[in-house]
PLY file of the C-alpha trace (Angstrom):
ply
format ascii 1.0
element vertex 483
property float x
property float y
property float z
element edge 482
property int vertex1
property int vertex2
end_header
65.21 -109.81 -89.77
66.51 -113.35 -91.75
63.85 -115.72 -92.80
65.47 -118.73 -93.11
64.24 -121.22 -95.66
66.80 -123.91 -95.37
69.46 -125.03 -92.30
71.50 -128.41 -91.75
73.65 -129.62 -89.34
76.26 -132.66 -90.59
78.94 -134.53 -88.80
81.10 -133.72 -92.05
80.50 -132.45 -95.51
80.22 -135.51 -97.95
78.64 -136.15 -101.65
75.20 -136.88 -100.18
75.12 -133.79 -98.16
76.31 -131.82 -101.11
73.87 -133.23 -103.21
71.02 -132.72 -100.29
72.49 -128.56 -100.49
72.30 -128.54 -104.29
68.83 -129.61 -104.61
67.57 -126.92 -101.78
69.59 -124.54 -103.41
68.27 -124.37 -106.48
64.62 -124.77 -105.39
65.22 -122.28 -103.06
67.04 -120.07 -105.91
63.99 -120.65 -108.54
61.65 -119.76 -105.62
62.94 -116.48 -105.35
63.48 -116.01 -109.28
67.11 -115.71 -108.92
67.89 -119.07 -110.95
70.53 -117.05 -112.79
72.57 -117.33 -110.06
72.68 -121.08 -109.42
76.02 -122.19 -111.15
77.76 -119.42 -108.82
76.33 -120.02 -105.65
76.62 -123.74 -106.46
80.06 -124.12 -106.29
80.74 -120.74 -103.68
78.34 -122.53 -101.06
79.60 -126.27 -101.52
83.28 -124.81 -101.54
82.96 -122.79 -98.07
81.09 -126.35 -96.96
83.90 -128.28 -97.85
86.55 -126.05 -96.29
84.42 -125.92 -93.14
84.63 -129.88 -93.05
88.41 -129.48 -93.39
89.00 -126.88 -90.71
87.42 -129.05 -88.51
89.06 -132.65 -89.91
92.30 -130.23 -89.32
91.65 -130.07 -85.47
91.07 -133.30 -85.18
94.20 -133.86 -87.25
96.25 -132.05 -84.78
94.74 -133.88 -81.59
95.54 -137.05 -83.31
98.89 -136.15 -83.71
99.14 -134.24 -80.61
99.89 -131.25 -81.80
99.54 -127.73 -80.71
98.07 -125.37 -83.58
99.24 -122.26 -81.59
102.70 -123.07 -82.09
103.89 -122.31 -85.47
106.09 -124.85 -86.18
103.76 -127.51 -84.74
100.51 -126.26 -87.13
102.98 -126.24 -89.81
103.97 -129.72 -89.22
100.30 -130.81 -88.87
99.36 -129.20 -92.42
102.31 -131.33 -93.88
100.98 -133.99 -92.94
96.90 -133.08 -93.17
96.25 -134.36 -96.69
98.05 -138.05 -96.29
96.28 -138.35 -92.77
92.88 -137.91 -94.44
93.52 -140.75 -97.56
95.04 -143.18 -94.58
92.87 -142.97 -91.40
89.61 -141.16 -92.17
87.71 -143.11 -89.63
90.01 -142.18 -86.87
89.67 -138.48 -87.86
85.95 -139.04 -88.01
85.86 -140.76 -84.54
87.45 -138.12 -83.25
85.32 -135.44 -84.52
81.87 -137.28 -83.21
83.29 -137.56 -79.84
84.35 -133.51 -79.75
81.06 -133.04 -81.25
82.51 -131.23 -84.48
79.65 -130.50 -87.00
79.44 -128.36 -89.88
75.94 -126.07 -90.31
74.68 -124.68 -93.58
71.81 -122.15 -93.72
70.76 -119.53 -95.87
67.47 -117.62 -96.30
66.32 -113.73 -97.19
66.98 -110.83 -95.49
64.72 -107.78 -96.65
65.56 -108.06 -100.40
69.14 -109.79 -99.67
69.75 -113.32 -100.16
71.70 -114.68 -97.02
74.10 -117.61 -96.51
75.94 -118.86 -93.90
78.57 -122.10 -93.30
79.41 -122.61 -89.47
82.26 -124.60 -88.10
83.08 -125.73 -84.34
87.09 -124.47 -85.12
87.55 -120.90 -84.10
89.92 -119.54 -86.38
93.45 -118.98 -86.25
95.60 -116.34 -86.62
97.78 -117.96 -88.99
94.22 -119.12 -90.71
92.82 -115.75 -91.20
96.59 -114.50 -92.21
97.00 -117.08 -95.06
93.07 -116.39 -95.72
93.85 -112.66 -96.76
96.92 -113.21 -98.49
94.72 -116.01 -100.89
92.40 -113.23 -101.37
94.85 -111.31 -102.71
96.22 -113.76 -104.88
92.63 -114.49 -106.17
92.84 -110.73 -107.33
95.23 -111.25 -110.10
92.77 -113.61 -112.27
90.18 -112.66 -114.15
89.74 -116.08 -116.19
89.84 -119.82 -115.51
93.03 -120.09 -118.18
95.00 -117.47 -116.18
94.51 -119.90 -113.34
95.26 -123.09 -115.54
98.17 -121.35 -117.06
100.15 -120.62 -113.79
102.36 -121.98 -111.30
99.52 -122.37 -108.40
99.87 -124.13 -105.59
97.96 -127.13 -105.42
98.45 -128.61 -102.41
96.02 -128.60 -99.25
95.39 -124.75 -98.35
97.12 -123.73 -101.61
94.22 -121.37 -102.28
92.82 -122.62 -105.57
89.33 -123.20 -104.41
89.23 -119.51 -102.69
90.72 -118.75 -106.23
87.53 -119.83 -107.99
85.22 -118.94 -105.40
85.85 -115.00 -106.43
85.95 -116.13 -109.97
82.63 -117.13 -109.54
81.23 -114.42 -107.62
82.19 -111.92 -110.13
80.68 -113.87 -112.22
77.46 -112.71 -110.78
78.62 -108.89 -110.66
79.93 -109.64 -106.61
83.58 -109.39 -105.40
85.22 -110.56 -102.48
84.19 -107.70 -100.40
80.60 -110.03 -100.54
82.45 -112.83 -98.57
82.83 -112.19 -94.81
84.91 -114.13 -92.45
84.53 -114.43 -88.82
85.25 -116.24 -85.20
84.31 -116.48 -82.01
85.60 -119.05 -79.23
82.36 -121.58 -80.34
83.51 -121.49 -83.85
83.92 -119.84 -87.61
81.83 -118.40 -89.74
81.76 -118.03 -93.23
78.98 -115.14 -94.43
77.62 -114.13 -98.04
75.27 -111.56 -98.78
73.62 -111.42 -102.19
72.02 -108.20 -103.06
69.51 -107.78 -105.77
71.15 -106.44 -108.46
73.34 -109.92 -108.54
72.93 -112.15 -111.32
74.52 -114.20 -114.31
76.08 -111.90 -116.63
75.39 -113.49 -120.32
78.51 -115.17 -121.44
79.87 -113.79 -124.72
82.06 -115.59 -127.21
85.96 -114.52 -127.25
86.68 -112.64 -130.45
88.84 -115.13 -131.85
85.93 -117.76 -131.30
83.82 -115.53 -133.65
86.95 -115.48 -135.86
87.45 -119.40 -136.27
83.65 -119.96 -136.71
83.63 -117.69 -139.44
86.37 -118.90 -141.06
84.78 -122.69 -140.98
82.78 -122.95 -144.10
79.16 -123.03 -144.71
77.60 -126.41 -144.90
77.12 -127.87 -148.56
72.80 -126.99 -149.42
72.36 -130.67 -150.62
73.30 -131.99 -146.98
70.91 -129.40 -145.10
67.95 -130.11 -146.94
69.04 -133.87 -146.41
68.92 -132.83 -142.70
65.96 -131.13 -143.05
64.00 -133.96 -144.77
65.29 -135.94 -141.85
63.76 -133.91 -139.66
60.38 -134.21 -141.08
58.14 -136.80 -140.01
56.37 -136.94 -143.58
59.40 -137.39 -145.58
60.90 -141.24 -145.89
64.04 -142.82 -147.57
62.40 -141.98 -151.01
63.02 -138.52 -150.73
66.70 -139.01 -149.25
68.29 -141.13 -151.67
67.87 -138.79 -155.22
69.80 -136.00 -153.19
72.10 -138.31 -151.91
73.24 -139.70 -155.65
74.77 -136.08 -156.20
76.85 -136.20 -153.85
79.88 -138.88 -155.08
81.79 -138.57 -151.63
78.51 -139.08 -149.53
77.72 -142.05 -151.77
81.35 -143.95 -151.01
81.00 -143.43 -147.62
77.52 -144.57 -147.08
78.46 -147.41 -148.95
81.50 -148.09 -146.69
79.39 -147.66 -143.81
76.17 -150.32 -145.11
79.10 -152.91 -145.56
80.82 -152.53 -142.28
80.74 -155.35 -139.74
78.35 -153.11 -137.69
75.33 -153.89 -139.79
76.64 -157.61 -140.73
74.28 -157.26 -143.90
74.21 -161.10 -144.74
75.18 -159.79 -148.93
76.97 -156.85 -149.99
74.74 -153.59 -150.61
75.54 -151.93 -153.74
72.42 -149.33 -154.05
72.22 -146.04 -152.31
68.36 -147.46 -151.29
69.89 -150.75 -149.69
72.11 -148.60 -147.87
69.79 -146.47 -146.45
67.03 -148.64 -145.89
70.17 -151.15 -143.95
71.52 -148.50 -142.01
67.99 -146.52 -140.92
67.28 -143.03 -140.35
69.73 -142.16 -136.86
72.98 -144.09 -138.38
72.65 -141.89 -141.47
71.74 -138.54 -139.92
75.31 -139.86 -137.71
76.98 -140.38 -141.31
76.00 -137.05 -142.27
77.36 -135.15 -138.93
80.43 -137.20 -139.77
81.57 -136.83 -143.42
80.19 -133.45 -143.04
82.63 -132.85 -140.40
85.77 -134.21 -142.01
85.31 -132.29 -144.63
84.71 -128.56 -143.00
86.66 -129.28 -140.35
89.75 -131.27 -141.16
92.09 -128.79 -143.18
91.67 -126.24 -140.38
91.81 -128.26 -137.12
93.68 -131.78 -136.30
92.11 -134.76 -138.08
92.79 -136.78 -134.75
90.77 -134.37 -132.92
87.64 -133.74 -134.86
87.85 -137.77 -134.85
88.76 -137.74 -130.86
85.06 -135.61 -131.09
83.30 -137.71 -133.39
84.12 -141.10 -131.91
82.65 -139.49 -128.09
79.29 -137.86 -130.37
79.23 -141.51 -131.81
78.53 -143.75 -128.74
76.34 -140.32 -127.46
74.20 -141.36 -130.28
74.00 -145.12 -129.26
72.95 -144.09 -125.83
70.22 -141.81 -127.26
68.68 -144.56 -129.07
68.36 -146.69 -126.11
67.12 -144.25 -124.30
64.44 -143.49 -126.60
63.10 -146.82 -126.64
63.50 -146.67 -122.50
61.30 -143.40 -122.69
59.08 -144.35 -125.38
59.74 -141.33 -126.92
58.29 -140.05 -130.43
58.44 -136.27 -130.10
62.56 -136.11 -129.84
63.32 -138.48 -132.54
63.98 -136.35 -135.21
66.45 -134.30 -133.77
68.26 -136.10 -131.06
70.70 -137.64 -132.67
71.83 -135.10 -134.81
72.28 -133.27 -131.44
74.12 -135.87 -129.74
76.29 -136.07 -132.98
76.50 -132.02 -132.40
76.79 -131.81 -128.43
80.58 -131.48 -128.04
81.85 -130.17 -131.73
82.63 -126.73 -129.61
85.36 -128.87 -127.98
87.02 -128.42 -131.58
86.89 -124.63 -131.88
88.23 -124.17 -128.09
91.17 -126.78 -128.26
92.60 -125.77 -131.28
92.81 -122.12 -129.65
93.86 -122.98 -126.01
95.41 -125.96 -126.47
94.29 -128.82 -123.93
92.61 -125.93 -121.84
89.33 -128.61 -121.82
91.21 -131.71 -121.08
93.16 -129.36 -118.02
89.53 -127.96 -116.57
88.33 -132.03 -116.88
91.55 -133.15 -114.48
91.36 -130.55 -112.18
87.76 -131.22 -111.63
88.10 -134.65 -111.31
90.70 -134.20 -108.90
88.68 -131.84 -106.50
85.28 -133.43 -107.18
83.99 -129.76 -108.78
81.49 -129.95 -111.84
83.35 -128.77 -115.25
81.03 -127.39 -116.94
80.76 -124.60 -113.97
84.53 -123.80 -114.21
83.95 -123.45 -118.43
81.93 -120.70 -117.60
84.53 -119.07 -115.92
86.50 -119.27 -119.30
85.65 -115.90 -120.54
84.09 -116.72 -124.22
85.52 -120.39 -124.29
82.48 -122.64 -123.26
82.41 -125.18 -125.41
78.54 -125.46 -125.14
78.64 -121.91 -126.79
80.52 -122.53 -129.20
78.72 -125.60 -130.53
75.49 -123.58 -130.78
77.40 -120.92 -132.41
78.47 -123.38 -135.25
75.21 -124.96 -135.24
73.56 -121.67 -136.03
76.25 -120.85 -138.58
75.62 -124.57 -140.39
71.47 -123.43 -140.30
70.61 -126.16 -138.12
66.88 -125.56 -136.54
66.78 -123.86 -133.47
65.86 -126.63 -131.34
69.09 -128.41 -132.23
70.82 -125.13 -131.22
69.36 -124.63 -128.05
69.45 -128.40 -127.28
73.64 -128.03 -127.94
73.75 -124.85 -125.63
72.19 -126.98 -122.53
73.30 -129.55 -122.99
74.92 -129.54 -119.53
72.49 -127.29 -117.99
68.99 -129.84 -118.80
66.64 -127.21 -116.72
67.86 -124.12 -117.97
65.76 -125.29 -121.73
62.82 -124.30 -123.00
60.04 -126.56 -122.58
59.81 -127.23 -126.42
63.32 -128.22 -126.47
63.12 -130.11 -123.14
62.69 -134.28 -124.00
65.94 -133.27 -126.57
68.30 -132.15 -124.24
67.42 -134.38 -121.26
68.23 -137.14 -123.78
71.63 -135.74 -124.96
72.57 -135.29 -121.09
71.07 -138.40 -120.04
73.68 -139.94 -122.96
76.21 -138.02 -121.95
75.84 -138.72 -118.43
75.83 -142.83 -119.11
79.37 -142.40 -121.66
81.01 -140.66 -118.24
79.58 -143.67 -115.96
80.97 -146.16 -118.35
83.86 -144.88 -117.87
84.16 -144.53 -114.37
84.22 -140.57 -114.43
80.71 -139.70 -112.42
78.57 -141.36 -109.84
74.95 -141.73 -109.84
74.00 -139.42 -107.48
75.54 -136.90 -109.44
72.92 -136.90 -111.91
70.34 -134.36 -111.63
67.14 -135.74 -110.91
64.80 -133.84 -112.01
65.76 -134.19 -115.61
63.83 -137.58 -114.77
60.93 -136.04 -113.93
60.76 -135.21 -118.00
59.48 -138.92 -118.99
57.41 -139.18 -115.80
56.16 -142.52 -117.03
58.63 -144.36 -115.11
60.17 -144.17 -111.85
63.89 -143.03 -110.62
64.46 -146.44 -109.29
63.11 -147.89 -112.71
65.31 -145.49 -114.08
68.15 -146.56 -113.09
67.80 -150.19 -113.73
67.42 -148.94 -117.32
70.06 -147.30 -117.11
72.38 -149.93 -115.97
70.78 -152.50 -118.70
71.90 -149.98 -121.69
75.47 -149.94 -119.84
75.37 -154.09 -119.66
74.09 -154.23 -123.04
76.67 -151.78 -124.85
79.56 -153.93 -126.31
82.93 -152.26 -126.91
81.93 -150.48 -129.98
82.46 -150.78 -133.59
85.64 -148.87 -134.66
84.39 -145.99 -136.61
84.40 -146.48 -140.10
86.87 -144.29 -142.09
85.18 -141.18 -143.67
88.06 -141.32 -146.40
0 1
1 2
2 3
3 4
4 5
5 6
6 7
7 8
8 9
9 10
10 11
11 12
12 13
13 14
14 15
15 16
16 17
17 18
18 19
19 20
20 21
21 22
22 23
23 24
24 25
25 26
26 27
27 28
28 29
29 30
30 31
31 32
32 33
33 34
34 35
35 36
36 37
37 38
38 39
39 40
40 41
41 42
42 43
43 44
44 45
45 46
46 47
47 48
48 49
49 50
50 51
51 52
52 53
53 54
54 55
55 56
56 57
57 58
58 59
59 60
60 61
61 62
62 63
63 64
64 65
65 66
66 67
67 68
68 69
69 70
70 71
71 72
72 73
73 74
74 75
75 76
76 77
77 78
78 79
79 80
80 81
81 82
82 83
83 84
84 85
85 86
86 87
87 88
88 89
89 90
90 91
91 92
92 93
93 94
94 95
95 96
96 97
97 98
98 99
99 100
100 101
101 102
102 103
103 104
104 105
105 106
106 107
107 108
108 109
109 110
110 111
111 112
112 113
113 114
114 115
115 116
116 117
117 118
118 119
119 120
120 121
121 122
122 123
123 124
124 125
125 126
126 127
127 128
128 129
129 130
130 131
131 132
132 133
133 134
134 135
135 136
136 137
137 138
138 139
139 140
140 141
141 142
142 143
143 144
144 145
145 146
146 147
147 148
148 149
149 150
150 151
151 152
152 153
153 154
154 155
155 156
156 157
157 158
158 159
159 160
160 161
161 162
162 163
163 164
164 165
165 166
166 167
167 168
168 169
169 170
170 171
171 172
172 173
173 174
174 175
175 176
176 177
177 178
178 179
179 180
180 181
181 182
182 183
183 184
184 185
185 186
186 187
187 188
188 189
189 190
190 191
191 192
192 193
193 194
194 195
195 196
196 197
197 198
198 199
199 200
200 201
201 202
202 203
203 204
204 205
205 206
206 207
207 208
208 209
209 210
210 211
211 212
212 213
213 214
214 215
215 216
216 217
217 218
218 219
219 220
220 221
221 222
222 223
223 224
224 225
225 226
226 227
227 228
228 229
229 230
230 231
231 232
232 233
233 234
234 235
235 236
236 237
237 238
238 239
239 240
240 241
241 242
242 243
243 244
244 245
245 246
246 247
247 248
248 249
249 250
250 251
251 252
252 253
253 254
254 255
255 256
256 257
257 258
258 259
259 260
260 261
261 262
262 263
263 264
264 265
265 266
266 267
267 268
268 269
269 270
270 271
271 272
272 273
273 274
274 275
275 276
276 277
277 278
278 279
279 280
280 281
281 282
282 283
283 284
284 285
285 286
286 287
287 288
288 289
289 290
290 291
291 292
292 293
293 294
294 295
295 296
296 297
297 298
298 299
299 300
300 301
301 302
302 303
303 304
304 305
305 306
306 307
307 308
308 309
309 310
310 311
311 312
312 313
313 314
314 315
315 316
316 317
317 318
318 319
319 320
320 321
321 322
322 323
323 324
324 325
325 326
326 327
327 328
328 329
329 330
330 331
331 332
332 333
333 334
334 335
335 336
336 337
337 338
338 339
339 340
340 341
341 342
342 343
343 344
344 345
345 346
346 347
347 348
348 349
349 350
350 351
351 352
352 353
353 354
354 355
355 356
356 357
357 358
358 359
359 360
360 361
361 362
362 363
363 364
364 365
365 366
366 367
367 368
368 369
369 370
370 371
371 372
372 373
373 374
374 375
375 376
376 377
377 378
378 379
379 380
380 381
381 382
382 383
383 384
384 385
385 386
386 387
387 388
388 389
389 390
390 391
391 392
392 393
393 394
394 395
395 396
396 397
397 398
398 399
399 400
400 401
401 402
402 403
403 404
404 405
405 406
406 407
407 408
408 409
409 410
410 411
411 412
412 413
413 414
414 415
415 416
416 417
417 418
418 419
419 420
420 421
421 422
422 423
423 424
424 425
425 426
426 427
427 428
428 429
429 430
430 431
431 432
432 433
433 434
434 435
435 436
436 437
437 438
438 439
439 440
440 441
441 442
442 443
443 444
444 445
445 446
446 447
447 448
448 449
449 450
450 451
451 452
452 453
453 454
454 455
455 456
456 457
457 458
458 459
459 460
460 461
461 462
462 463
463 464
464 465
465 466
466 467
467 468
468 469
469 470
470 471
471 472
472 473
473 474
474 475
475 476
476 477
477 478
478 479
479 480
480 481
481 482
């Protein structure tokens, strides 16, 4: 017997149903103490949503154009033509489908100790359908990684199998094949069924070799700048303790000097004293100066300046938003670390692009393209997530473990520790705010409870904070030099 704990009916599949399906999901998943499986089912159960709200846009497609899908050449026509017809005329599609009654129905639920989900759509299935669905099956079969996928000659177009691709990805990703995925019709309709037995769950990613490799072959950071970052990290210590270590240190000393003069601080005289400098620039700009010079230095001779700086520049404005943000939450507790963890959050980026060259910047367009979250297709990179990676170096540079952890989850807010959790939620909440000043994410794409972490204010207030910090940011100061 199923006991179902969630079921929806929708007209269509869109970003606030997804978003509706997410959030049930994962209550649903932490409920039952199978959290681990979350990114997986994520993406499998929005995926066999999506495709139901195609097969039955498809239909209506056909009817439109009065086609017959039985005949071969006339479904073959129609699938031509699918993907333009949806960009020029939803509305007709649409109209169509409301007046046949077409509706897509998610529902999942436990069955003895199985987790059970089902995606129903009012198209039976075709011949030709379940045909080209076992031949993508098969084709699915020859990947094991993400960069096998982003290295071939796929076919991208509608029904070009890439999605089914990454659905089995991501199910072996939780110890489950393809065999787990069931497909079937009757005249009222298709559906799609996946059972999840027990002994599923999130296998713990481990770093490729060669990661290990290039992150022991970047040096150890210099002493004098980790106790630097230490004192920073104490809430006892103050600029008097900073500035004898920093007069060691002749390169640190021209470039905080550099930095003090630039036209970001507009100092009304010229600062010619480590002190001045410090005491002009505060605490946050020169933990940022440290990440920085720090960075060119380690990093430069074995990886492309114009990347680490590509890196740098992104960890830069991070840091801007994190300061807002803290005066937003009124936080005290994350100050000392957070912006040597925004600084930190994307340095794996680095390590992966010098050793699969643009395999980030490929995941990012293909994900933007199909609406899919990237960080759930890194973790189909076998050892390449750059949120692993980061930690990794973190932990090699002796960075406390809070920064560590607060790099590793960066992307994944919930999955932290309490201790750790005001940190991260402020790195994502950053991160979040540089991809919606660019365009790149909507708001309901954030993940709301990460909000419920500074419960002093409201989602709605919120978000007028957040669109404030994105009215108040200028176009920002061109980095100064570290050389």
């Amino acid at each position: 017997m199923t006991t179902i704990r969630f079921s929806q009916q929708w007209n269509g599949f869109h970003h606030s149903h997804r978003q509706t399906l997410e959030t049930a999901l994962e209550q649903f998943l932490m409920d039952e103490g199978r959290y681990d499986c979350f990114i997986s089912l994520n993406y499998v159960l929005a995926e066999l949503a999506g495709n139901a709200d195609k097969a039955n846009l498809k239909r209506a497609h056909f009817e439109r154009e009065g086609l017959d899908p039985l005949v071969s050449e006339q479904y073959d026509r129609g699938m031509a033509g699918f993907k333009e017809a949806v960009s020029t005329h939803p509305d007709e599609l649409v109209s169509i489908l409301e007046r046949r009654g077409g509706s897509v129905k998610v529902w999942f639920g436990k069955q003895d100790t199985d987790l059970v989900f089902g995606v129903f759509n009012d198209s039976p299935l075709l011949e030709v359908e379940e045909q080209r669905f076992k031949e993508k099956i098969r084709v699915a079969q020859k990947f094991a990684t993400i960069q096998e996928v982003m290295a071939g000659d796929l076919d991208q177009s509608e029904g070009g199998g890439l999605g089914l691709i990454i659905t089995v990805l991501m199910l072996r990703k939780i110890d489950l094949d393809e065999t787990h995925l069931q497909l079937s019709s009757t005249s009222e309709g298709t559906t799609a069924l996946l059972v999840v037995p027990p002994r599923a769950g999130q296998a713990k990613e481990i770093l490729a070799q060669s990661v290990v490799d290039a992150i022991d072959d970047i040096p150890q950071i210099p002493d004098h700048i980790v106790e630097i970052m230490r004192l920073l990290e104490d809430p006892t210590k103050s600029f008097i303790h900073i500035v004898p270590i920093v007069r060691g240190d002749p390169n640190l000393i021209a470039a905080l000097l550099k930095a003090a003069n630039s036209s970001r601080y507009s100092f009304p005289r010229r600062v010619e004293t480590i002190a001045e400098a410090v005491g002009v620039m505060g605490l946050p700009a020169i933990q940022e100066l440290l990440i920085s010079v720090t960075a060119e230095k380690l990093l430069s001779h074995r990886y492309q300046l114009d990347a680490v700086q590509k890196v740098i520049d992104h960890a830069t404005e991070v840091a801007w938003y994190c300061g807002e943000l803290l005066k937003a939450a009124g936080s005290t507790s994350a100050i000392a670390s957070v912006f040597v963890c925004a600084m930190l959050h994307d340095f794996g980026e680095i390590v992966v692009n010098a050793l699969i060259p643009g395999l980030t910047e490929k995941i990012t367009e293909l994900c933007r393209a199909k609406g899919w979250n990237t960080f759930s297709l890194e973790t189909l990179t076998s050892g390449f997530n750059h949120s692993l990676v980061g930690a990794a170096l973190a932990k090699k540079w002796q960075f406390p473990d809070k920064i560590v952890e607060t790099i590793e989850f960066h992307h994944l807010p919930m999955e932290a520790s309490y201790h750790c959790r005001e940190t991260v939620a402020l790195v994502y909440l950053a991160d979040f705010l540089w991809l919606r000043a660019r365009n790149l994410i909507e708001w309901d794409d954030l993940i709301d409870e990460v909000l419920e972490t500074f419960p002093r204010k409201t989602p709605k207030e919120w978000l007028e904070i957040f669109k404030s910090i994105l009215e108040k940011k200028k176009p920002f100061p061109v980095p100064v030099p570290l050389s």
